[in-house]
Residue, then its C-alpha position, 0 to 999 in steps of 0.5 A: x500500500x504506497x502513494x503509486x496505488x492510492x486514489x488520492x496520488x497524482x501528478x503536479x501540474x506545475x511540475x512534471x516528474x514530481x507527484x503530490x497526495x490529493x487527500x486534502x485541499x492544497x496548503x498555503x505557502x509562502x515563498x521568500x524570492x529576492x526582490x530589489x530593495x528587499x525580499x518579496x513574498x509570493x503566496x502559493x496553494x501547494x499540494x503535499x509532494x510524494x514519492x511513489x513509495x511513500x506511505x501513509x493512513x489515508x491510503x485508499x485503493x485506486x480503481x482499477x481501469x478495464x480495458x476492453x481488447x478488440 
């Protein structure tokens, strides 16, 4: 029972190649990017990133996809 076989495992949209846990509503993020005159801050809804080994309590299965062979 790993994140790659739970329902709530996906793909980031804004990331190829990293995968986030869609169990609850994206958390708000603040990020630090250098700014003439100082530091700005720019807010971020962010899903909670994964690995496909990963594991946790709220694991459920994902469907199984039927394919139907002509």
């Amino acid at each position: 029972m790993t994140c790659a076989d739970c329902v709530y495992f996906g793909l980031n949209p804004r990331d190829a190649g990293v995968f986030v846990c869609r169990r609850y509503p994206p958390r708000s993020q603040g990020i630090a990017l250098p700014a003439p005159g100082g530091v700005h801050i720019q807010i971020l809804a962010l899903w909670p990133s994964v690995t496909r080994e990963d594991h946790c309590g709220e694991w459920e299965a994902a469907p199984k996809v039927i394919s139907k062979n002509h």
